[in-house]
C-alpha positions in Angstrom: -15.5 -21.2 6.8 -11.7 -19.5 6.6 -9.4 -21.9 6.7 -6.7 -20.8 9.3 -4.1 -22.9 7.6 -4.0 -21.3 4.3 -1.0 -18.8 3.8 -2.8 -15.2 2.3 -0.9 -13.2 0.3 -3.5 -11.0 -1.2 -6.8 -9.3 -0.2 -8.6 -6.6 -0.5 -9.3 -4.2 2.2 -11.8 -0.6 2.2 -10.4 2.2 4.2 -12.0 5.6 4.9 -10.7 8.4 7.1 -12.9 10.2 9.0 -14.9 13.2 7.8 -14.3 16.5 9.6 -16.9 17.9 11.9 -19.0 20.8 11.5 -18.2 24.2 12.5 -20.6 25.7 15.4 -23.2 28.5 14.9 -23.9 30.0 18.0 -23.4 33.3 19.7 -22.8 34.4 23.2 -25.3 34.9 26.1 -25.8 36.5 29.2 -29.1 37.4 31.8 -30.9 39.8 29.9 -28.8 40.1 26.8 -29.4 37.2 24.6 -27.0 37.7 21.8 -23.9 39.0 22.8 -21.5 38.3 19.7 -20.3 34.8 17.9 -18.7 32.0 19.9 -18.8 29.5 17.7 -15.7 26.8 17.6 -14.6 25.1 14.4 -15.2 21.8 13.9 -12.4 18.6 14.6 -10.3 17.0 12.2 -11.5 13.6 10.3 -8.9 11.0 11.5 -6.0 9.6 9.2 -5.7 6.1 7.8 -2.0 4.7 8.1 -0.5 1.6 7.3 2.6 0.6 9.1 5.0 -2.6 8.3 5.4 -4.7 11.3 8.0 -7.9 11.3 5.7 -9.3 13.8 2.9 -10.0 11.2 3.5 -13.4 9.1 0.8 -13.0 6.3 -2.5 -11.3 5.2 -5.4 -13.8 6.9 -6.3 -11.0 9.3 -7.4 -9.0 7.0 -10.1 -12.3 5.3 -11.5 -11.4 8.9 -12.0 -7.9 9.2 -11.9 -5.9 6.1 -13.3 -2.4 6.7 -10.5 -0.1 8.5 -12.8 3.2 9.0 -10.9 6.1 10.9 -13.3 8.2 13.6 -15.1 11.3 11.8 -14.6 14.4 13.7 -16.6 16.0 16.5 -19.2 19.7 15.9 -17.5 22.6 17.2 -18.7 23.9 20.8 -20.2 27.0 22.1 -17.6 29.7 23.5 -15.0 29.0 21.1 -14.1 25.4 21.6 -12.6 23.6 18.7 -14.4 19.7 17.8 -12.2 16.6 19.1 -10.4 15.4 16.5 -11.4 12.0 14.6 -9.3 8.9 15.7 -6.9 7.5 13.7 -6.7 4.1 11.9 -3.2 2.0 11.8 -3.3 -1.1 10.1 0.1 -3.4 10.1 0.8 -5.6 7.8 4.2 -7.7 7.4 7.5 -6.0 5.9 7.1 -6.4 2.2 3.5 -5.4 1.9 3.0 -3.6 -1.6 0.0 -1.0 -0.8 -2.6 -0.8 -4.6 -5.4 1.2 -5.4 -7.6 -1.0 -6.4 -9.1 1.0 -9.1 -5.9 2.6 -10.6 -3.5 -0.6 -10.1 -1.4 2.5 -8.8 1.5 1.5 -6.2 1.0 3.5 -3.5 3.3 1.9 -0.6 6.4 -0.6 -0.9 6.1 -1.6 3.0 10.1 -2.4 3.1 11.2 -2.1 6.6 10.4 -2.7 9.6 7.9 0.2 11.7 7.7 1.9 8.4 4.5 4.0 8.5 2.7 5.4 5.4 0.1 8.2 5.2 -2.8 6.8 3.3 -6.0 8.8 3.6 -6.0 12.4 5.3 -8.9 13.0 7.3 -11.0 15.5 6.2 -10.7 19.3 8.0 -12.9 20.6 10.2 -15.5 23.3 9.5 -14.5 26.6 10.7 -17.2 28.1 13.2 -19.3 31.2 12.6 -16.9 33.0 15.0 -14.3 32.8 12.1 -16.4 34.8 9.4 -16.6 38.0 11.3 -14.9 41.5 9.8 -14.7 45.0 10.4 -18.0 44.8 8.6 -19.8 41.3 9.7 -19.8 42.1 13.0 -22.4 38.7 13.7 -22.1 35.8 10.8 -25.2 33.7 11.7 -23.7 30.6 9.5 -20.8 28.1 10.2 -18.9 26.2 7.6 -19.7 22.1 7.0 -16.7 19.9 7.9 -14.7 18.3 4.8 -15.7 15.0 3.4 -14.1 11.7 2.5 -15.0 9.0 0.7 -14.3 5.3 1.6 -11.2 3.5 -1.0 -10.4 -0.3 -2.0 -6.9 -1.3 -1.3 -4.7 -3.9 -2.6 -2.5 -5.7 -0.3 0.3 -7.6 -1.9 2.8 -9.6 0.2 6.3 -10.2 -1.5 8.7 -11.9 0.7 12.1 -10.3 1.0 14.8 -12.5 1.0 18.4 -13.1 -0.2 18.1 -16.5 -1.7 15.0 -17.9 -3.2 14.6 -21.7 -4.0 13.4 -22.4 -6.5 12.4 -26.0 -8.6 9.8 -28.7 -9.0 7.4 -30.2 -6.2 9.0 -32.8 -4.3 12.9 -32.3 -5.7 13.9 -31.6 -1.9 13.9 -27.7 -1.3 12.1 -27.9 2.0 14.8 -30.4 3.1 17.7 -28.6 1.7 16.3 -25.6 4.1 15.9 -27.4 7.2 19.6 -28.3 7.0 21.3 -24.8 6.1 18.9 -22.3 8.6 17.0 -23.1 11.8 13.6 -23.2 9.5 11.8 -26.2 10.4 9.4 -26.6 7.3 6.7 -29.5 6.8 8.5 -32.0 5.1 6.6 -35.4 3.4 7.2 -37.6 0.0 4.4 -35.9 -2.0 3.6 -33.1 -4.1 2.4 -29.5 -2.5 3.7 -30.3 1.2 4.6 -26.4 1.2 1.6 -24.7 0.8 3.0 -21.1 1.8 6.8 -19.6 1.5 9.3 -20.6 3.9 12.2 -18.8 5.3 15.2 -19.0 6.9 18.6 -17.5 8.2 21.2 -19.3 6.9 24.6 -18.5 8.5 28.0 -19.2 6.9 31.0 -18.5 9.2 30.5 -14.5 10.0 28.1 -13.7 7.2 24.3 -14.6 7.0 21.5 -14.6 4.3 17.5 -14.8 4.1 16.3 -17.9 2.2 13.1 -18.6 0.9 11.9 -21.9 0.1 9.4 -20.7 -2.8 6.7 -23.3 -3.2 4.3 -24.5 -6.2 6.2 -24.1 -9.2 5.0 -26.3 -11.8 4.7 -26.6 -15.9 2.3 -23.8 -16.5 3.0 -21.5 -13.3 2.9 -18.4 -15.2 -0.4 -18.9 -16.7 -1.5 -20.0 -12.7 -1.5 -23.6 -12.8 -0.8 -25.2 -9.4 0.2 -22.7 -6.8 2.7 -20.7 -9.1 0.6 -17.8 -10.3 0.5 -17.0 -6.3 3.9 -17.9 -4.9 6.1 -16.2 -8.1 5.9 -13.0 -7.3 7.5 -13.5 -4.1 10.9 -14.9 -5.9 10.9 -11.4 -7.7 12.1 -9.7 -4.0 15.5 -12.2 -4.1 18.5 -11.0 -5.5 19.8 -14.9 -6.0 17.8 -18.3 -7.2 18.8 -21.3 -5.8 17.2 -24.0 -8.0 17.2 -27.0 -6.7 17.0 -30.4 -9.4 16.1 -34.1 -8.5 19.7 -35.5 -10.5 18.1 -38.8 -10.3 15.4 -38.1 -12.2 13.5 -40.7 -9.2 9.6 -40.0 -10.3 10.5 -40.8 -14.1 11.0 -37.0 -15.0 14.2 -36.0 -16.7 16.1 -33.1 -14.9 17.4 -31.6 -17.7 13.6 -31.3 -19.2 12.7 -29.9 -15.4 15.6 -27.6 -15.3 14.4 -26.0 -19.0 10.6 -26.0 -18.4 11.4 -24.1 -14.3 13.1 -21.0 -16.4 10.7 -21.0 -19.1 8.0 -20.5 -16.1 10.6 -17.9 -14.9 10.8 -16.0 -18.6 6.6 -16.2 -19.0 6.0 -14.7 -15.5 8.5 -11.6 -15.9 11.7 -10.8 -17.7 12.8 -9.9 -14.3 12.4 -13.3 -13.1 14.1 -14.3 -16.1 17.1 -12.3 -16.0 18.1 -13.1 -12.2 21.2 -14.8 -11.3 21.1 -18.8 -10.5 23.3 -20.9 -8.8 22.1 -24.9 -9.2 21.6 -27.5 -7.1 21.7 -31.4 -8.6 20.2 -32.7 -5.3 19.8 -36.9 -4.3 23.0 -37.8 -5.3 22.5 -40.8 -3.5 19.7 -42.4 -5.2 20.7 -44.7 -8.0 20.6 -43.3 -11.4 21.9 -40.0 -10.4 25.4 -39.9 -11.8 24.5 -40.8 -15.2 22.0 -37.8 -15.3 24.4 -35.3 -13.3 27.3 -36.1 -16.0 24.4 -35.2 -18.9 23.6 -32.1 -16.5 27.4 -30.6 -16.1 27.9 -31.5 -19.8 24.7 -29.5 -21.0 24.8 -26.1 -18.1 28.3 -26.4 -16.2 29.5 -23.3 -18.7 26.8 -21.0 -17.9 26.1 -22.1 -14.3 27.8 -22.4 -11.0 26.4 -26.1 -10.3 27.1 -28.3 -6.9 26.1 -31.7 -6.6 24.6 -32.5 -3.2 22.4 -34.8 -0.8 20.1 -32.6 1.1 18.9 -35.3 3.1 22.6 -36.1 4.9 23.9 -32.4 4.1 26.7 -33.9 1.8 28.2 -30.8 -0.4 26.4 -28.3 1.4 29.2 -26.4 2.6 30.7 -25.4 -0.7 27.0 -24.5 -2.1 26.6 -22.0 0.8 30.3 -20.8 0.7 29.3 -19.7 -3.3 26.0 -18.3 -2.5 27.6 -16.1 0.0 30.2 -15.2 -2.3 27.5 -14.7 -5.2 25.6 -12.3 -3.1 29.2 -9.9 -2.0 28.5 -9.1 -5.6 24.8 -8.2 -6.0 22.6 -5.1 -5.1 20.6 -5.1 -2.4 16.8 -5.9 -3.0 14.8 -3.3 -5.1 12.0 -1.6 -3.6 8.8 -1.2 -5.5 8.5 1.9 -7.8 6.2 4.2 -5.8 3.4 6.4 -7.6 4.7 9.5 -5.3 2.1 11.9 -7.0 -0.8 9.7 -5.7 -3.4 10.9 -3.6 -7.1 10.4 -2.2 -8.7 13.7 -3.1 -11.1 14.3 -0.3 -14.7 14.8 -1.8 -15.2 18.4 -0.4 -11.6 19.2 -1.4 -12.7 22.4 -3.4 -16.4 22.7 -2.0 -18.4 25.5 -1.2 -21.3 26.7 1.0 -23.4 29.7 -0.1 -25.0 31.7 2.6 -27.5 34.3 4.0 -26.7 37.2 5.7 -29.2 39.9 6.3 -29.5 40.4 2.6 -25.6 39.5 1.6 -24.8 36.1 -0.3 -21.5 34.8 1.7 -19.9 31.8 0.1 -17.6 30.1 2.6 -15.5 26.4 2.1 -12.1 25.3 0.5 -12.6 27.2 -2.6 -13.3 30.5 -1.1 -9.6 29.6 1.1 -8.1 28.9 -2.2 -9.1 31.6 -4.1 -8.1 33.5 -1.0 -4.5 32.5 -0.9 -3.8 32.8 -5.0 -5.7 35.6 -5.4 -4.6 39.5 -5.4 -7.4 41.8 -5.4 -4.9 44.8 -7.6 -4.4 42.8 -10.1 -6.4 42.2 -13.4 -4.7 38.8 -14.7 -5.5 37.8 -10.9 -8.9 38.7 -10.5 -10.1 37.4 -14.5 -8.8 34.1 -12.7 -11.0 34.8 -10.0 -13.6 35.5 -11.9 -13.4 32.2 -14.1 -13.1 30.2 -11.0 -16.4 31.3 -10.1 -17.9 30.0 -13.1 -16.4 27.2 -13.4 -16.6 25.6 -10.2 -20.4 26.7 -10.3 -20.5 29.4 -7.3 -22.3 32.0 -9.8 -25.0 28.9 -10.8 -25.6 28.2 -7.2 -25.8 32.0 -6.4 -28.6 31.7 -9.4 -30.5 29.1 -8.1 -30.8 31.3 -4.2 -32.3 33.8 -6.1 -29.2 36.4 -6.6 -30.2 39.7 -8.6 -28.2 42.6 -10.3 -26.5 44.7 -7.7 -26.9 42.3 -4.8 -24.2 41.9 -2.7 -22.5 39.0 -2.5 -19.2 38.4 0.4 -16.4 35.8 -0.6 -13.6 35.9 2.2 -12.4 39.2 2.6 -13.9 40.5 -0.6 -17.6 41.9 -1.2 -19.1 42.8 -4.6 -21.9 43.6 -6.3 -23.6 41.2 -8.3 -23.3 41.9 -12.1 -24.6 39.6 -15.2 
């Protein structure tokens, strides 16, 4: 059984546009004259797979309940010229800062940033074209139809990384949750032991007439980076913040030293990414009020007050709050907004069919239809030598003068690609 409770923040999904239908061979008919010329429609188009980036959507666990997202496969072509209905399409939200993977590749394909963004995944395949399409000045009645194009079903990576402003950062139980609850409306689960937060909290946190996103970023421990505790899943959300807020117990209350916690947090940091590493901190020395605290804060300012912007403060009662916030909003004035995800733009799902080809009889001439014979048609100019060797090599390669082999094909036979007929020479 799924535990409902349990934030998901990466799962794997299969997606598959639709195929496209078949083209229709049929022809015509009326009382008495049974064949009376082609009719037949071309096939409907596969349907799409999108993915679109909706603020409503809090996490992943939908998708640890359904985890197939097939789009509709397009409908035959009709008699009497009537084009196939086209597939229907698959959308599939996920929350704003969804990073789309192929799962084979690793390659990014989506940085879900914004809200109602929508990302082409998977094309659905085209339609066949229907029998009515093949006729010339000298195929007066083509008694074939092209197939539709075929897809092939794809693994997906979904990868949530919160987007925030400010992430807070620090050991289990030091008082991030609390600091939260007091500068945003975020009402976290707050108790006295380790792990409370199990999943990334956030919260508006409004200072005068300017406002920030914080994150309270849960289960960092010694030995995150290498996944012990809950780090391995919660650090890659602290790589969307722009700020770190790391919060310290100062009075060193469950017999650890904060200077030793402060250290082995940015090592964590350092061994997850130099990115992490290398972002900017403001500190906070929270429980100022329990006893023992001003002998370690002295130690603290002494060691880090150079390099660091530090503010001692009680979360609990919100004492030195308000000049923590007034700094973070000042710190932030100063930094870029978030970086997206680099983006493989030159990925693609090639569709299976996507230069395939058909080989046909009619009467006693070879027609090859499909993609390849509508490539060649487009880059191909029939006066031109360099043009027609290319042609030529296409053939081979792509293995239309193999499967013209295998149906039989002699010298001198005719064989019809597009709008091109030769005869058939060794």
């Amino acid at each position: 059984m799924i535990d409902k409770n349990v934030f998901t923040d990466k799962v794997k999904i299969k997606i598959k546009s639709g195929d496209g239908g078949d083209g229709m061979n049929s022809f015509k008919s009326f009382k008495g004259k049974p064949a009376c010329g082609p009719d037949g429609g071309d096939g409907g188009k596969g349907g799409d797979v999108y993915i679109v980036a909706d603020r409503g959507q809090n996490d992943l666990l939908p998708f640890r309940f359904t985890s197939k997202y097939f789009a509709g496969d397009g409908e035959k072509g009709g008699t009497n010229q009537c084009f196939g209905r086209g597939g229907d399409d698959v959308v599939i939200k996920v929350p704003v800062g969804t990073v789309v993977k192929d799962a084979d590749s690793g390659a990014v394909i989506a940085d879900m940033f914004e809200d109602g963004m929508k990302k082409l995944i998977a094309e659905g395949g085209r339609g066949g074209k229907g029998n009515v399409r093949f006729t010339t000045a000298r195929r007066h009645a083509p008694n074939f139809a092209q197939k539709g194009e075929k897809t092939e079903p794809h693994v997906l990576v979904l990868e949530l990384k919160v987007i925030a402003d400010v992430g807070i950062i620090g050991f289990p139980n030091v008082g991030k949750s609390t600091l939260l609850s007091k500068i945003s409306a975020a009402r976290p689960k707050i108790a006295n032991y380790h792990f409370t937060t199990l999943s990334p909290n956030l919260g508006v946190v409004r200072v005068y007439d300017k406002s920030f996103v914080a994150a309270d970023i849960p289960g960092l421990i010694e030995g995150a980076a290498e996944g012990a505790g809950l780090g391995h899943d919660f650090l890659r959300h602290i790589e969307r913040t722009r700020l770190l807020l790391h919060v310290v117990d100062i009075s060193g209350s469950e017999g650890r030293d904060p200077l030793d916690d402060f250290k082995k947090i940015n090592a964590e940091l350092a061994g997850y990414s130099e990115k992490l590493a290398a972002l900017p901190q403001v500190i906070a020395l929270n429980k100022c009020d329990v006893y023992g605290a001003d002998e370690h804060l002295g130690a603290f300012v002494k060691k880090y007050g150079k390099k660091y912007k530090i503010f001692p403060v009680t979360a609990v009662s919100g004492e030195g709050l308000k000049p923590l916030l007034e700094e973070l909003v000042s710190e932030l004035e100063t930094l870029p907004p978030p970086a997206r995800e680099e983006v493989d733009e030159d990925f693609t799902y090639k569709k299976s069919g996507g230069l395939d080809f058909d080989i046909f009889m009619d009467g006693d001439v070879y027609v090859v239809v499909g993609p390849l014979v509508d490539m060649l048609c487009r880059n191909v100019t029939l006066d031109e030598p360099d043009s027609m060797a290319y042609f030529q090599k296409i053939l081979r390669d792509k293995g239309v003068i193999a499967g013209l082999k295998r149906m039989g094909i002699a010298e001198k036979d005719i064989v019809s690609i597009g709008d091109v007929e030769f005869e058939f020479v060794e």
